[in-house]
N, C-alpha and C positions, 0 to 999 in steps of 0.2 A: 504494500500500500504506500502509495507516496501524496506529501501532505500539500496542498495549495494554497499561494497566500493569504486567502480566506478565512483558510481552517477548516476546509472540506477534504477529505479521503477520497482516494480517486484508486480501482482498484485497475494495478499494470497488467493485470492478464491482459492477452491479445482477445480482439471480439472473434467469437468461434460462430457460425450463422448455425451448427449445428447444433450447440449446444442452447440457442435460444429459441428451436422449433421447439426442441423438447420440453421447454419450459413453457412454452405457450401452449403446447400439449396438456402436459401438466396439468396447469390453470384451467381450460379447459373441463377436463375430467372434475376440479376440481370444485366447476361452478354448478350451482341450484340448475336441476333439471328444467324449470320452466324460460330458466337464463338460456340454453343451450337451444330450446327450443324458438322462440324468439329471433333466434342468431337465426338459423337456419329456415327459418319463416321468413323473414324478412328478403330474403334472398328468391322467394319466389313472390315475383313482382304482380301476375296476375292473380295468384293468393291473397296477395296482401292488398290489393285495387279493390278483387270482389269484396273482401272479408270486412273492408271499411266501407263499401256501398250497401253491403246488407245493414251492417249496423246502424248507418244514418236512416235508412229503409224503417226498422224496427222501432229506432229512437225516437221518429215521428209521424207512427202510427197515433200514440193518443194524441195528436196536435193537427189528425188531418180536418178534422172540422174547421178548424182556425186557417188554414193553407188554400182550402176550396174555396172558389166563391161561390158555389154552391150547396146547399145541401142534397143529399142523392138522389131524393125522388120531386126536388119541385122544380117544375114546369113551366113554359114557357111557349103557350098554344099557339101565339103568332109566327114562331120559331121552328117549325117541326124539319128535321133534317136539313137545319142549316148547316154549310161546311164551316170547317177552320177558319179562325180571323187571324187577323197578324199583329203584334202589338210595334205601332210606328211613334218616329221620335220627330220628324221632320213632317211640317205639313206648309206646304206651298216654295221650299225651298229653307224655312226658320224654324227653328228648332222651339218646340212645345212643349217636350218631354214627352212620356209615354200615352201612349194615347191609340184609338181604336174608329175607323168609322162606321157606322151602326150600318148595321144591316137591311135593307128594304126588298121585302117580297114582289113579285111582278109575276105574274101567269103568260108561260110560254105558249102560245097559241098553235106550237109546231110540236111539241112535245108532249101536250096536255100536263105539265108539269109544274110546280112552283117556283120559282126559281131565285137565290137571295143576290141583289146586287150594291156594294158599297156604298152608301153616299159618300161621296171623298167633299163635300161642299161642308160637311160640320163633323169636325173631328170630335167624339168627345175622353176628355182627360180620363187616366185611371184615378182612381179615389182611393189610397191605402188607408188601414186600420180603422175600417169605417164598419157601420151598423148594416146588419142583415138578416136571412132568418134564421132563430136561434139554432143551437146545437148543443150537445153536451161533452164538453171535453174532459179528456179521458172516460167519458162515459158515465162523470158523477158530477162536473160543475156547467148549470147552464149558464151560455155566454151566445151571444149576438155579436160578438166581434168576427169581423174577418177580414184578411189581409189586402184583397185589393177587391175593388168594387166599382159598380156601373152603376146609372140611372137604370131604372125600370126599360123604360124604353129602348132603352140598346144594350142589352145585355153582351157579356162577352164570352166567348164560344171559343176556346183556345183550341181542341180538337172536336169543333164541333157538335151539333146535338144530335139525339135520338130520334124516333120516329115518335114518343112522347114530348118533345122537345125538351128533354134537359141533358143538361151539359155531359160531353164524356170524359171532359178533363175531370172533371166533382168525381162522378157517379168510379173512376179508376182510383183514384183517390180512397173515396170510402171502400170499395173493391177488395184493396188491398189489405184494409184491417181484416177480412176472415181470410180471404187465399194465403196470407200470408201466417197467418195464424192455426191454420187447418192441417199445416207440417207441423206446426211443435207439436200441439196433442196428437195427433196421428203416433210421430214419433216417440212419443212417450207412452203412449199404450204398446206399441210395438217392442218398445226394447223392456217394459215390464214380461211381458209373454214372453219374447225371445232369450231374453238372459237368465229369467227364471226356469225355462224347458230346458234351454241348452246345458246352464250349469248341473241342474241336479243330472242331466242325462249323460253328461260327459263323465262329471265325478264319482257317481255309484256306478253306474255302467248295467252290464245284468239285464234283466227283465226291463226293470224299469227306461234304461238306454233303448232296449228294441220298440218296445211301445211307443214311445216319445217319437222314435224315429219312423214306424209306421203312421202314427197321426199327421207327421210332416211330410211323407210322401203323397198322402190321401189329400192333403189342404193343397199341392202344390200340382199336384195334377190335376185338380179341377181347371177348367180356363178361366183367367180375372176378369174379364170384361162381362161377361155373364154373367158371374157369380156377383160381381159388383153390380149389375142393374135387378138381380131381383132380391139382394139386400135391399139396396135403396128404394124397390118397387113395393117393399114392405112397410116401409113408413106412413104409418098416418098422414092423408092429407091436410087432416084438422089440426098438423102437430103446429106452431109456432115458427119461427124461422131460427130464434138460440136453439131448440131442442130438436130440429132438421141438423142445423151446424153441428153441432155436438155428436149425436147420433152419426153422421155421418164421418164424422172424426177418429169416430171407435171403431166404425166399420172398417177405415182405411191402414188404420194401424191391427185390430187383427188380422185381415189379410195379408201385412208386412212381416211380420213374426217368425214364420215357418223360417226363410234365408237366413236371418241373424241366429235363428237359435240351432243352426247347422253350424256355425262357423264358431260361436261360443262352444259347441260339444268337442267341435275338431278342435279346438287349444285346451281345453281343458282335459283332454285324452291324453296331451303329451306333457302337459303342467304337473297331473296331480303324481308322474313318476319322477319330480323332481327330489332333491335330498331336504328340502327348506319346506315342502309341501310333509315328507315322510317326516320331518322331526316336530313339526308342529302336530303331527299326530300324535305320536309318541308322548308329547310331553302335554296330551288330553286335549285339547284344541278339539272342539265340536265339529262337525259339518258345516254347521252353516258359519264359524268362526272361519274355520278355513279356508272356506269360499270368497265371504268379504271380504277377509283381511291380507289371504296369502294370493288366493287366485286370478280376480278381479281385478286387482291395482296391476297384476303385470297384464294385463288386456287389456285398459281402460284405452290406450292412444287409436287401439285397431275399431274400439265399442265409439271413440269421438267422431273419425274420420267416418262410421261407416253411416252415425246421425247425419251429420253435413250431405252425407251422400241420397241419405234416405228419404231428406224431405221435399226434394226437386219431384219424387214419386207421387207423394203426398198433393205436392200442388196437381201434377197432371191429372192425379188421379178425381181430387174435387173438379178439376175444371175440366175433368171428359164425361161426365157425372153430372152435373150442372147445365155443361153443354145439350147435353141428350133432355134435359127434361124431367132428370131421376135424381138429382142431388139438391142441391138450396133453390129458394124458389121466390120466386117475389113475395110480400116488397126488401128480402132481405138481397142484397147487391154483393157480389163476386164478379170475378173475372169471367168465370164459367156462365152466370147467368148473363152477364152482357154479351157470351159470345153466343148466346143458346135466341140472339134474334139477330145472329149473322149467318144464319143457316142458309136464305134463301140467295143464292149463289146472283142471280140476277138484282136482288138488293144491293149487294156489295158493289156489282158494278155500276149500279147507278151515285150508291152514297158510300164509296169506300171506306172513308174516317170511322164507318159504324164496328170497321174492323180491328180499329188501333186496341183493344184490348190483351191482339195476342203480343202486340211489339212490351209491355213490362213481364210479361209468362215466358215469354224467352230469354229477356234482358234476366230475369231471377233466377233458372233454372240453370242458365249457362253461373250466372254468377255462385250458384250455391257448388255445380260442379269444379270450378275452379278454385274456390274453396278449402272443398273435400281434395282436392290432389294436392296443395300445399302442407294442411294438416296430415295428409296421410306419408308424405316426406319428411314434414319437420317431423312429427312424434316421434322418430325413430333418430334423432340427434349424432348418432353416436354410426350410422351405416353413411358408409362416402359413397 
């Protein structure tokens, strides 16, 4: 060690580049599991894109009342399939700020048809944080605020309206609180069944293994599209629209079940011959101690990534479901019911906007798979 005028020690070994991999190795090894996992999340960049547009996605769901400027099912009779408007800044060359010109209906005399055309002669301004009609945010405080607003008379149509006349930008908006919602419980019914069949079927094995594994070949050789319309064909028409959601949630998640609780059996077959599984035997550890405590924790990264992965199912599955006729139903609003009056193939091509519900069912389901392939790389920290 040689000393500096300072009175700092400076050690004279030569810098070796090998001996400071090892030591960033080391560290490494040396850091909290969710630290390593981070590291290497981070490094998958559409991971981490999706993983922070779900979350803002989620984060204001209870705030879509406040974001909409409308609420989902009110109407607007002079408006019936008007297209998209444009939100303009400049009107006659001078700049106004944001602003819209209202729409006026004219009967096409060639098409028999109605037809909206701009007044570009009276621009009117957007109105933020102004009064409307009420809603209840998050579900328990009513409030009448909403972020931006029109006059009655020129409503604004950002992806234009319904064959009801209201808006499809609102009506996606509220959409999004069940479609989006319809993966988690799904998911959570699912991996109750699946991790509960699979572990005890994995870890006793025996009789009770074959059974398990019979019931899961019977569930999965039915075909799901079928099996899914006369579930859902069995619902009360009288039921409510919470207890259609619902009911239809549980539906989707026990049909999900059978795959995970295969793939919980097959780790848990090669877990419980471990030595760390046999000594917790031995020194009296229950079943179901074992399970929670020993078994589980080394599966939980394969049980996170395969959530992420399960609820893109979940959505298609409400909104194929929805779509047909056989899942949520008015006046309760999904993705699947706004798309279940996009069926008439020649609608579309007359008023295509009636379509834009599939453009966030894609943007989600792609987002949730990319996701799931991040989390299914990072959890494992330690495989290059």
């Amino acid at each position: 060690m040689s000393k500096l005028p300072d009175g700092r020690y400076v050690d004279d070994a030569p810098y070796d580049p090998q001996t400071s991999i090892q030591q960033l190795e080391r560290a490494d090894l040396d850091a909290p599991n969710w630290v390593l996992v981070w590291r290497k999340f981070k490094t998958h960049k559409l991971g981490l894109i999706s993983g922070l547009f779900l979350l803002m996605c989620y984060v204001l769901l209870p705030f879509v009342g406040f974001i909409a400027p409308y609420t989902a099912n009110e109407r607007h009779p002079d408006h019936i399939h008007a297209p998209p408007q444009s939100i303009k800044w400049f009107h006659e060359g001078e700049f106004i700020g944001p602003f819209i010109y209202p729409m006026e209906s004219e009967a096409d005399m060639i098409t028999f048809q109605w037809k909206f055309v701009p007044d570009e002669t009276r621009p009117v301004k957007l109105e933020f944080f102004c009064e409307g009609e009420s809603y209840k945010l998050a579900g328990l405080i009513r409030s009448d605020t909403h972020l931006i607003c029109t006059p009655e008379d020129a409503p604004l149509f950002l992806w234009g309206s319904d064959r009801l006349g209201r808006d499809v930008f609102s009506r996606i908006l509220y959409g999004a609180q069940l479609s989006l919602t319809v993966g988690l419980i799904g998911i959570t019914v699912s991996f109750v069944f699946g991790i509960f069949f699979g572990s005890v079927a994995g870890y006793f094995g025996g009789k009770i293994d074959w059974s398990i594994n019979r019931l899961i070949e019977i569930l999965r050789s039915l075909p799901e599209l079928p099996l899914w319309l006369a579930l859902s064909a069995a619902v009360p028409s009288n039921w409510g629209p919470v207890a259609v959601f619902f009911i239809i949630s549980v539906i989707l998640g026990i049909l999900d079940w059978p795959g995970l609780a295969r793939a919980v059996r097959a780790k848990f077959l090669s877990l419980r011959e471990e030595e760390y599984v046999r000594a917790a035997e031995m020194m009296g550890a229950s079943s179901g101690r074992v399970i929670r405590k020993h078994l589980l924790p080394n599966f939980m990264s394969h049980l996170i990534a395969s959530a992420t992965l399960s609820i893109p199912a979940m959505i298609l599955g409400e909104t194929a479901l929805s779509y047909l006729g056989l899942g949520l139903r008015a006046p309760a609003v999904s993705w699947g019911v706004m798309l279940n009056d996009a069926q008439n193939l020649a609608s579309i091509e007359i008023y295509p906007w009636t379509a834009i519900p599939m453009l966030p069912i894609v943007v989600v389901v792609l987002a949730f798979n990319f996701l799931g392939d991040g989390l299914r790389d990072s959890l494992d920290p330690y495989q290059q």
